[in-house]
LOMIKE-897696 format. One record per residue (C-alpha): x, y, z; residue number from 1; residue in three letters. Coordinates in steps of 0.25 Angstrom, whole numbers. Example, Ala and Ser with C-alpha at 12.3 -4.5 7.8 and 13.67 -1.06 7.14 Angstrom:
2
<atom <49 -18 31> 1 "ALA">
<atom <55 -4 29> 2 "SER">
! end
This chain:
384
<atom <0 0 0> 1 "UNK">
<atom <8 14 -6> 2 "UNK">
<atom <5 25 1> 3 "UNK">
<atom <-4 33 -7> 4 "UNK">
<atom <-12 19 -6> 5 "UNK">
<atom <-10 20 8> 6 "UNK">
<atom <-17 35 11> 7 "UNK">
<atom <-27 31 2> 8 "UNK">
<atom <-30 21 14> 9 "UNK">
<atom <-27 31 23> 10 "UNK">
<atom <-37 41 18> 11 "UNK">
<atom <-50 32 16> 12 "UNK">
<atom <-49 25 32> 13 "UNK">
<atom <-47 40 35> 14 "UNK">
<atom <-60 45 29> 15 "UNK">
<atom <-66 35 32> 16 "UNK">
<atom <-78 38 41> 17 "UNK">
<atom <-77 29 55> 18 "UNK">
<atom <-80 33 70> 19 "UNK">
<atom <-78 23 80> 20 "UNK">
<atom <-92 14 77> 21 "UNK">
<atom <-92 19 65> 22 "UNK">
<atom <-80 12 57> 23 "UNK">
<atom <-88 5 44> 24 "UNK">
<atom <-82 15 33> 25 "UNK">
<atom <-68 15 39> 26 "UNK">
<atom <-68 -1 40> 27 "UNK">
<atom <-73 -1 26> 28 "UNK">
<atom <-62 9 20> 29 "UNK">
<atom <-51 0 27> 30 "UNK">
<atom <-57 -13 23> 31 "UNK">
<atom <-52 -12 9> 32 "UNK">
<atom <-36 -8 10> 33 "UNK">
<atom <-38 -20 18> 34 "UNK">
<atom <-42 -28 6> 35 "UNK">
<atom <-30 -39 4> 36 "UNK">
<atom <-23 -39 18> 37 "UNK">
<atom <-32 -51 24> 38 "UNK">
<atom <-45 -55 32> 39 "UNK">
<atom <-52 -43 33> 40 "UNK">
<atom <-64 -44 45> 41 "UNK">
<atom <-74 -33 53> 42 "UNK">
<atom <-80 -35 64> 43 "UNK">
<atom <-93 -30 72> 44 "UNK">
<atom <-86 -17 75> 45 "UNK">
<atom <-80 -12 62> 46 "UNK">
<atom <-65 -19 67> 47 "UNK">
<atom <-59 -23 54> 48 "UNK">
<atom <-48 -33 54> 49 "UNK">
<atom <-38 -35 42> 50 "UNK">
<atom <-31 -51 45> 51 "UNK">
<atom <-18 -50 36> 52 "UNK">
<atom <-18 -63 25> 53 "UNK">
<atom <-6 -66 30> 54 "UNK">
<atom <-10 -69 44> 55 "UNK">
<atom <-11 -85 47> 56 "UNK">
<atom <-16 -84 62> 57 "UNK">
<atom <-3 -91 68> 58 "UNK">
<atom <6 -78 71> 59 "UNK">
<atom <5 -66 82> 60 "UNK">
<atom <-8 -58 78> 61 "UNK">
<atom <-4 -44 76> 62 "UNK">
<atom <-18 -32 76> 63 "UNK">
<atom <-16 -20 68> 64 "UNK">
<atom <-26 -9 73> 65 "UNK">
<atom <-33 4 71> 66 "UNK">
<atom <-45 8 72> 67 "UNK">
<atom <-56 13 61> 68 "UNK">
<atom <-64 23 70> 69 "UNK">
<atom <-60 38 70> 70 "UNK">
<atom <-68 49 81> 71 "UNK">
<atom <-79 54 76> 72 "UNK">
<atom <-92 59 81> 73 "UNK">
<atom <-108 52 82> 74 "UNK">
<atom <-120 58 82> 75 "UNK">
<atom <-126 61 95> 76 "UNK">
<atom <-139 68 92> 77 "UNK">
<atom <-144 77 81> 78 "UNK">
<atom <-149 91 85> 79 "UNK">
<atom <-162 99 82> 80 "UNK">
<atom <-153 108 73> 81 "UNK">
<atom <-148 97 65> 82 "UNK">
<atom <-134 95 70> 83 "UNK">
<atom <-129 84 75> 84 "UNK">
<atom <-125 81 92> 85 "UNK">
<atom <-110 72 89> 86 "UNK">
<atom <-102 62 100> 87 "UNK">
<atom <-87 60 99> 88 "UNK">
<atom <-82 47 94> 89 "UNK">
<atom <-69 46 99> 90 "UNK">
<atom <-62 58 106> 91 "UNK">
<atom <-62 71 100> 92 "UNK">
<atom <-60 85 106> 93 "UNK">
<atom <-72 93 103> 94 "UNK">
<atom <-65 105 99> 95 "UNK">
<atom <-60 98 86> 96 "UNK">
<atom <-73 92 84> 97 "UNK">
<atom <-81 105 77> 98 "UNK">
<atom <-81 112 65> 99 "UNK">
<atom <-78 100 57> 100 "UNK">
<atom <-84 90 44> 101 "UNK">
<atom <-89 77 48> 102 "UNK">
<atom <-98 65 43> 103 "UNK">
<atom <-110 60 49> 104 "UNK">
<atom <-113 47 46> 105 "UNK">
<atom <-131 47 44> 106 "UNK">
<atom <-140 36 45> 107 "UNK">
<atom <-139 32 28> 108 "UNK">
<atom <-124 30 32> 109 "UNK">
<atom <-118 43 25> 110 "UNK">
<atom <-109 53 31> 111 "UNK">
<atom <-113 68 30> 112 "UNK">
<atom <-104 79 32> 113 "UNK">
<atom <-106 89 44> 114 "UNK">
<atom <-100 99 52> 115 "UNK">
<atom <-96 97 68> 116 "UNK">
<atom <-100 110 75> 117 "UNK">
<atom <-100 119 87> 118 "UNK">
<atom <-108 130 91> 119 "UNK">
<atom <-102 142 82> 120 "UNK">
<atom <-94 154 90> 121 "UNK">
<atom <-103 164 86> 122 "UNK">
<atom <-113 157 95> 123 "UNK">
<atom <-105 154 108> 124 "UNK">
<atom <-105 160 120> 125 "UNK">
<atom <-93 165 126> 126 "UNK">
<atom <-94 153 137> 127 "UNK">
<atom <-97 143 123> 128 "UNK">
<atom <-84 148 117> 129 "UNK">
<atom <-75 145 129> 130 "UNK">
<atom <-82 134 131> 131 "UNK">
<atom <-75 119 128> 132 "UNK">
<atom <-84 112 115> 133 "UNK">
<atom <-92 99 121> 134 "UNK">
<atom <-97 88 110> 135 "UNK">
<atom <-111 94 113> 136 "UNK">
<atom <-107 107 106> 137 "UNK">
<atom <-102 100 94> 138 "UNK">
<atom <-113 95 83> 139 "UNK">
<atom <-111 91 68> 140 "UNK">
<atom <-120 99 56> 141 "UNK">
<atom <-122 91 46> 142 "UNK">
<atom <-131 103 40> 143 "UNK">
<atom <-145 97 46> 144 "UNK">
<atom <-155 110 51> 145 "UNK">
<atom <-162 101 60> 146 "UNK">
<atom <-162 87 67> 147 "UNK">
<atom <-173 81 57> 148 "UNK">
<atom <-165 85 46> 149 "UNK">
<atom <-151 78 51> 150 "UNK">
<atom <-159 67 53> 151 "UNK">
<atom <-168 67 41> 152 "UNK">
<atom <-160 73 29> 153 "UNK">
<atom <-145 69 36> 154 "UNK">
<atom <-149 57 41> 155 "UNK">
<atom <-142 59 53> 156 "UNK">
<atom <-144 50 66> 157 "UNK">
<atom <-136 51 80> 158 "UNK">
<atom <-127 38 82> 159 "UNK">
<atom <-119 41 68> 160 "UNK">
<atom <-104 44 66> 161 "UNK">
<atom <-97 59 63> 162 "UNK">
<atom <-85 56 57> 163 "UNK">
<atom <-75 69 53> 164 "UNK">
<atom <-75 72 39> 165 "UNK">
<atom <-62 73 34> 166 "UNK">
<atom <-54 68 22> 167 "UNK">
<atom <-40 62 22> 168 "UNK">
<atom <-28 70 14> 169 "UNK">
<atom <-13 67 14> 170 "UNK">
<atom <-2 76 9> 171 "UNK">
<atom <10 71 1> 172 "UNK">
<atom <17 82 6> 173 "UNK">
<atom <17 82 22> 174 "UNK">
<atom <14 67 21> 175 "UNK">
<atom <2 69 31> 176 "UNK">
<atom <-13 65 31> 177 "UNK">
<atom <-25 72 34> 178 "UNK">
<atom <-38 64 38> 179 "UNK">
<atom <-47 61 48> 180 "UNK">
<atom <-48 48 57> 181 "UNK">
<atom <-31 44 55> 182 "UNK">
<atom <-35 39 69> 183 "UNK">
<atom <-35 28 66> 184 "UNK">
<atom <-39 27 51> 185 "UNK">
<atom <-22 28 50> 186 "UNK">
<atom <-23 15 58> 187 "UNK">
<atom <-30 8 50> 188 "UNK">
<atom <-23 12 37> 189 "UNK">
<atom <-11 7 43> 190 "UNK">
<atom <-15 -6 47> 191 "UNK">
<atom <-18 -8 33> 192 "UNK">
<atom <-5 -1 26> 193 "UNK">
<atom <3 -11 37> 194 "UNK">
<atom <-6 -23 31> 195 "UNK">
<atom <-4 -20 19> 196 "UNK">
<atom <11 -19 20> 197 "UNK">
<atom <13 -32 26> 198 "UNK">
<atom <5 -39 17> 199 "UNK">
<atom <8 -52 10> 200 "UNK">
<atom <21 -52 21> 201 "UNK">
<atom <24 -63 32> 202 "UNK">
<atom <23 -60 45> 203 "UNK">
<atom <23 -66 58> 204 "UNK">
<atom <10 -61 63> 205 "UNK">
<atom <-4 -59 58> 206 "UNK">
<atom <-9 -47 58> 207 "UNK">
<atom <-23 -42 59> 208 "UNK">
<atom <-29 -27 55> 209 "UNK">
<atom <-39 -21 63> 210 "UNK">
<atom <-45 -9 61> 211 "UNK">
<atom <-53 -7 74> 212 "UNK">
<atom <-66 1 76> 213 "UNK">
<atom <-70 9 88> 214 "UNK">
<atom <-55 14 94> 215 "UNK">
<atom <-59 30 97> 216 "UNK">
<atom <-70 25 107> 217 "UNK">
<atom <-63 15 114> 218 "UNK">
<atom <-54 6 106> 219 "UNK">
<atom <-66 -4 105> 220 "UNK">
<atom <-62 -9 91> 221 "UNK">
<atom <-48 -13 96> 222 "UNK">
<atom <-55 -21 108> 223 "UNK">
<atom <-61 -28 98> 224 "UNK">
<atom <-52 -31 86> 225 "UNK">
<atom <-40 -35 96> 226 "UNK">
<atom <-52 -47 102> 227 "UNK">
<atom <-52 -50 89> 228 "UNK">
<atom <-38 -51 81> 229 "UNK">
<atom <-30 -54 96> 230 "UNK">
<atom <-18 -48 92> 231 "UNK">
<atom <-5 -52 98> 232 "UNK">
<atom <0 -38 93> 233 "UNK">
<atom <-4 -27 89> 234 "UNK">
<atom <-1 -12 81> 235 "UNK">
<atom <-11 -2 84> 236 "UNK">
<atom <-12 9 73> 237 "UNK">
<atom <-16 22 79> 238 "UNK">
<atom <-18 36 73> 239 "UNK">
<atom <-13 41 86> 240 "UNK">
<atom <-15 56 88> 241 "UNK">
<atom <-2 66 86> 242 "UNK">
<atom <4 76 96> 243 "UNK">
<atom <14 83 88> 244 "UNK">
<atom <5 95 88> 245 "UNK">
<atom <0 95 101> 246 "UNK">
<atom <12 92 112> 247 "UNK">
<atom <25 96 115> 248 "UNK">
<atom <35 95 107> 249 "UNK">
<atom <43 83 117> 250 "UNK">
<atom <28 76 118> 251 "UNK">
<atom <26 74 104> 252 "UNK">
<atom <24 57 101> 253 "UNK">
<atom <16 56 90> 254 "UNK">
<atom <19 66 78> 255 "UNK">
<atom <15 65 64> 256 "UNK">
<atom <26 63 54> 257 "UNK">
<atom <35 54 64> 258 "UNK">
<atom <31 41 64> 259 "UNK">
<atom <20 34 71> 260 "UNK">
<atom <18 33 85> 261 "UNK">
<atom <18 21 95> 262 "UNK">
<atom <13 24 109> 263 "UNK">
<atom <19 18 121> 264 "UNK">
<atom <4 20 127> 265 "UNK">
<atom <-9 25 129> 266 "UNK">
<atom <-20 28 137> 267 "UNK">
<atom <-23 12 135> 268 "UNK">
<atom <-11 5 132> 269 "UNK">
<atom <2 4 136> 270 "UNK">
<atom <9 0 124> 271 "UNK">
<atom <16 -12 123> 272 "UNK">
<atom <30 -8 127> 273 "UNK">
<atom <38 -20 119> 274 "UNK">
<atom <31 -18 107> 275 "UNK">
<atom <33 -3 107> 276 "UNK">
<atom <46 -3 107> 277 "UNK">
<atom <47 -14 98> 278 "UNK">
<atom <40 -5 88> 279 "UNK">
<atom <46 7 92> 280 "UNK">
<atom <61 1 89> 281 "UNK">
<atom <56 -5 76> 282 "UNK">
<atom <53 8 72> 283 "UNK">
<atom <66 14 75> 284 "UNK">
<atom <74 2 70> 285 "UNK">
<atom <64 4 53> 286 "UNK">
<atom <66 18 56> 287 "UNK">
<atom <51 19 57> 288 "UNK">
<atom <47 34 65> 289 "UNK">
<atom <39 32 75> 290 "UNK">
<atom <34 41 88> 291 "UNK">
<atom <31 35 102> 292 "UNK">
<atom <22 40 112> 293 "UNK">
<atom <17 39 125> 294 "UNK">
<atom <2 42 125> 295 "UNK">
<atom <-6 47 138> 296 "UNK">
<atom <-20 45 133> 297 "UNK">
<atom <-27 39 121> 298 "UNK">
<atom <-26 26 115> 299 "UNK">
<atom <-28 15 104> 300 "UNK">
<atom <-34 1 100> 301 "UNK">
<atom <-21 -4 107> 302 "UNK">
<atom <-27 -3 119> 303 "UNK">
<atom <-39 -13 116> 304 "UNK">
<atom <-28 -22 108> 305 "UNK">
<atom <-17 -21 118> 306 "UNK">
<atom <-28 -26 128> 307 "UNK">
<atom <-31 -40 119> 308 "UNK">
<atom <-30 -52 126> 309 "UNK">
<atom <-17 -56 132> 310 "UNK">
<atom <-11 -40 128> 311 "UNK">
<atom <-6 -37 114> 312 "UNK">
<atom <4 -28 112> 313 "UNK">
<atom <1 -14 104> 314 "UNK">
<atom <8 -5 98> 315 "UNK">
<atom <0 7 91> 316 "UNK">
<atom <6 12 79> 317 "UNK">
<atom <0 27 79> 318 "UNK">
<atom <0 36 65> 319 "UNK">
<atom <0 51 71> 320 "UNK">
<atom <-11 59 68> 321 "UNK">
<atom <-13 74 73> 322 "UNK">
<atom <-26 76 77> 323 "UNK">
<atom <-33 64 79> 324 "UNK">
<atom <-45 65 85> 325 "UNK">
<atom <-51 77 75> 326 "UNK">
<atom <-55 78 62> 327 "UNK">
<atom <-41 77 56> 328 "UNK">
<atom <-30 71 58> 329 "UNK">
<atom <-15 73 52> 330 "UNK">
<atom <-3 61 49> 331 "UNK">
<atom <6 59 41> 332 "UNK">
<atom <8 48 32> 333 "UNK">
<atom <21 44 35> 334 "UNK">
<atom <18 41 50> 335 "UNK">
<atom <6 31 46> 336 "UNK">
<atom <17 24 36> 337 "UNK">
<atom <27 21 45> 338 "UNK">
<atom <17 17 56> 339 "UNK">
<atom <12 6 45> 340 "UNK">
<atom <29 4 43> 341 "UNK">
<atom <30 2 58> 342 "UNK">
<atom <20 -8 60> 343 "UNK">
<atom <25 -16 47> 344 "UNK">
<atom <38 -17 53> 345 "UNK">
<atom <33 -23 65> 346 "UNK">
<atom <24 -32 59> 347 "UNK">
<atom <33 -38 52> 348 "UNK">
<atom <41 -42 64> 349 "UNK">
<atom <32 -45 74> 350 "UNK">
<atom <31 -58 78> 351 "UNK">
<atom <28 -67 88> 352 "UNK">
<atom <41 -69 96> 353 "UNK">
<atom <41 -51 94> 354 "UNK">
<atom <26 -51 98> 355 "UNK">
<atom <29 -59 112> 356 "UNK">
<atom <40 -49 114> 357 "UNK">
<atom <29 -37 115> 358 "UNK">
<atom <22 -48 127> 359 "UNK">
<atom <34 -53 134> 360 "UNK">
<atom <49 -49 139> 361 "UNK">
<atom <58 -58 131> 362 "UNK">
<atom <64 -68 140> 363 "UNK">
<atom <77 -61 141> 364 "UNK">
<atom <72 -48 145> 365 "UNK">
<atom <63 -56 154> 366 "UNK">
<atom <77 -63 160> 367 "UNK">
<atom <84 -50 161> 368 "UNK">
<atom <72 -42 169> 369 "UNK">
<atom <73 -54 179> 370 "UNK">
<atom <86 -54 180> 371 "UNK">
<atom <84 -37 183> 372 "UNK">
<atom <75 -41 192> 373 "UNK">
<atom <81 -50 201> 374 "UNK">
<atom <95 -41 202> 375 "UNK">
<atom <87 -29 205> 376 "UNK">
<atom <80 -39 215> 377 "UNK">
<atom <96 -44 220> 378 "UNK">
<atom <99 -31 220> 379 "UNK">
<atom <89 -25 229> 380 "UNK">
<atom <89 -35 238> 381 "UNK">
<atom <106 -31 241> 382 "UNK">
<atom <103 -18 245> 383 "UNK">
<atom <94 -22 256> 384 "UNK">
! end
């Protein structure tokens, strides 16, 4: 897959229209650039799992993942003036909610534009203007004057999906992309570039694709697909939100244009030290840039798949994306390459004695942190 193939991909998951529940149109632009790599399945909540030909069932199982669903908005209520009462789907900030085009999904199944709005200045009190904005003040127009014609001429109902309106663009020049949803639509493009790459080569594990639903409202995709494929390993593709525009200078971990980032933890996982730093050295031995970080808060489907079972070690492979969250989001091309690079080189490698490795101590190291022990134990024991 050349690149301009590639951002082809890129461009129809990411305007694609998908809230979390609402994935049908995302799974069914992924579904082809899938064609050709293997077995590919659904279940009851719009997970899709892409099984490599090559797997034969005996080897390490090994999950790729991102998820389908980007924040959006649902339709709470429709007022007497025809506009449109909304709830976040995932988290936003409700400043960056207003002034902006989105779809909303009716009940014939089509998305109509409208506008997501806020009491004008010209009509705000002093106390209104210092005021912070609540989700109550915020509404979408779709150009209805009442509520019966929303719901007679708009075929608007509560209970349907807002979904930003925004289309994807990439320049040559600055090598960046433009486009809603790159978290995690990126993801799922790089699941399918890494499986594409490694097609038609021997490994030593399987590898199953899942492109889970449901991550912005509690990783409940994740909990599902890692029931299903029980994974002894796993990558976790992430459009992971950048700070080089919003920290200091010394803080900054995850900037676009220098590689992807890998995260030693989150607010729900610890990242599996050994396999970190596995990655992290093979990066620097391909000469691949990457960024580490250590994240306070937020999280990813690693935390449902690292949770699987006996435990399964994760590593999440995160493209940068200023922004995430709002309408738009900003990457550049060249992190989301070498994140698929990154995860190909350690694909190739992994096995099940390297696997083990990410579980256990080796027995030498196991040996020598004995042997620590018991002269720290000697030695403490002569100072008494």
């Amino acid at each position: 897959m050349d690149k301009k193939t590639t951002l082809e991909m890129i461009a129809a998951i990411s305007n694609a229209n998908g809230t979390s529940g609402f994935e049908d149109e995302v799974v069914a632009v992924i579904r082809p650039y899938a064609e050709g790599l293997g077995e590919i399945t659904e279940d009851h909540m719009r997970n899709l799992y892409i099984r490599r030909k090559e797997n034969n069932g005996k080897r390490p199982v090994v999950q790729l993942d991102a998820h389908s669903d980007e924040v959006g908005f649902m339709v709470q209520a429709i007022c007497p003036n025809g506009t449109l009462r909304i709830i976040q789907i995932g988290g936003w900030v409700n400043n960056n909610i207003p002034a902006h085009k989105v779809w909303v999904r009716n009940k014939f199944g089509e998305y109509i534009p409208g506008l997501t709005a806020s009491k004008p200045p010209h009509f705000m009190t002093e106390q209104e203007r210092k005021a912070p904005l609540e989700m109550k003040d915020i509404t979408v127009d779709v150009g209805a004057v009442s509520r019966e014609e929303a719901i007679e001429k708009f075929g608007v109902r509560i209970g349907e999906p807002v979904v930003p309106d925004v289309t994807f663009s990439y320049s040559e020049t600055t090598d960046l992309m433009v486009g809603k949803s790159f978290d995690c639509r990126l993801g799922c493009a790089a699941i399918l570039k890494t499986m594409h790459t490694l097609a038609g080569q021997e490994l030593n594990v399987d590898i199953v694709g899942a492109c889970a639903a449901q991550e912005e409202v509690g990783v409940r995709g994740a909990t599902v697909t890692s029931q299903v494929i029980k994974p002894d390993v796993a990558i976790v593709f992430e459009g992971c939100p950048a700070d080089d525009t919003c920290v200091e200078p010394y803080m900054v971990q995850t900037a676009i244009k220098h590689g992807p980032m890998l995260r030693h933890i989150d607010a729900r996982m610890i990242t599996n030290p050994r396999y970190q730093r596995y990655a992290l050295g093979l990066a620097e031995e391909l000469g691949i840039p990457v960024q580490d970080a250590v994240r306070s808060a937020g999280s990813t489907n690693g935390a449902a798949i690292h949770l699987t079972e006996k435990a399964v070690p994760v590593i999440v492979i995160g493209v940068p994306v200023r922004y995430a969250h709002t309408h738009y989001g900003i990457s550049a091309y060249a992190d989301f390459d070498n994140a698929v690079k990154l995860a190909c080189e350690i694909l190739k490698r992994l096995d099940e004695k390297l696997i083990m490795s990410f579980y256990y101590r080796s027995a030498a190291r196991q040996k020598l942190h004995r042997l620590r022990v018991q002269i720290s134990r000697d030695n403490m024991r002569g100072t008494l």
